[in-house]
Kinemage of the C-alpha trace (Angstrom):
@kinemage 1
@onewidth
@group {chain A} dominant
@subgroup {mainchain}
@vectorlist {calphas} color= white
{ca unk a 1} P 103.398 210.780 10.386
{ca unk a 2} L 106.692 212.431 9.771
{ca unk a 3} L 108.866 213.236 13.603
{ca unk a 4} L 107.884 216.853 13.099
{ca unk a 5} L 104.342 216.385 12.835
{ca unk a 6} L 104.411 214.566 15.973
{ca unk a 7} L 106.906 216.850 17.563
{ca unk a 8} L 104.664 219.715 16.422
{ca unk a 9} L 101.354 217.995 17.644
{ca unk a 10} L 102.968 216.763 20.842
{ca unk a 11} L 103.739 220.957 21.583
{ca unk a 12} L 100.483 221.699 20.639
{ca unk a 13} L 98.589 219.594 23.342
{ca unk a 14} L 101.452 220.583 25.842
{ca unk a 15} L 100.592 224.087 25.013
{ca unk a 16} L 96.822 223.495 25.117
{ca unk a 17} L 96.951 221.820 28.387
{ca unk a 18} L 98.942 224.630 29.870
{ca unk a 19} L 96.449 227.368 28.886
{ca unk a 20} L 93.660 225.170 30.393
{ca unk a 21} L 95.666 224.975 33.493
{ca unk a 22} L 95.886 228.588 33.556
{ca unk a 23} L 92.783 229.446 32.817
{ca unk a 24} L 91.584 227.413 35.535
{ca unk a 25} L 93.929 228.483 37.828
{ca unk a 26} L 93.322 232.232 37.158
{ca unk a 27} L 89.331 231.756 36.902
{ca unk a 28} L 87.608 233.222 39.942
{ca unk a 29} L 86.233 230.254 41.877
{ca unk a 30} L 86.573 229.246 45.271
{ca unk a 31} L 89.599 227.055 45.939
{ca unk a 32} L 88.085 223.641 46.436
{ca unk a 33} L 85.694 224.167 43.494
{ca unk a 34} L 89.409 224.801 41.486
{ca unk a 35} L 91.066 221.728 43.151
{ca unk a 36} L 88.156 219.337 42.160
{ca unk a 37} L 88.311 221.118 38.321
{ca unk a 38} L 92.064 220.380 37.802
{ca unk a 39} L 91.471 216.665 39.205
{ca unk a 40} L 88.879 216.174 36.805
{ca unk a 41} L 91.016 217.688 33.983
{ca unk a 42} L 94.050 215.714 34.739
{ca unk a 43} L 92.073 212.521 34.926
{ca unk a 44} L 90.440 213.576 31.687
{ca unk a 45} L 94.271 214.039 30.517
{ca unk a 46} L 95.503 210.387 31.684
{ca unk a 47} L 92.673 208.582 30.482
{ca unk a 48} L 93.198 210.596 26.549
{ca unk a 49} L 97.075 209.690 27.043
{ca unk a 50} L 96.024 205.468 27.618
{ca unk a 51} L 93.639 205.445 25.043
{ca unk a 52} L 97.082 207.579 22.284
{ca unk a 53} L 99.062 204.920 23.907
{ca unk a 54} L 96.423 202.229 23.342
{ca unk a 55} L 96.180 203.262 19.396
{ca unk a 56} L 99.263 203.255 19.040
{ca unk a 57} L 100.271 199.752 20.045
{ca unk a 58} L 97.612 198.700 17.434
């Protein structure tokens, strides 16, 4: 994969990750129900970014 595509695909998860952040953010749930969505989320995020970094070193 060329530096652009990665570039390109590295804005396009930043990007998708900040629209599910603010969709969850602006999504009309109590706050602790919120809280306990974006932990889940960003968990879901580092484990995705270990297994990338995983593949990669193979």
């Amino acid at each position: 994969m060329s530096d652009r595509d990665s570039n390109s695909f590295g804005w396009f998860l930043a990007g998708l990750g900040f629209g599910a952040l603010a969709g969850i953010m602006f999504a009309p749930r109590p706050g602790n129900e919120t809280r306990e969505a974006l932990r889940s989320k960003a968990e879901e995020g580092r484990e995705f970014v270990r297994n990338r970094a995983r593949q990669a070193k193979e």
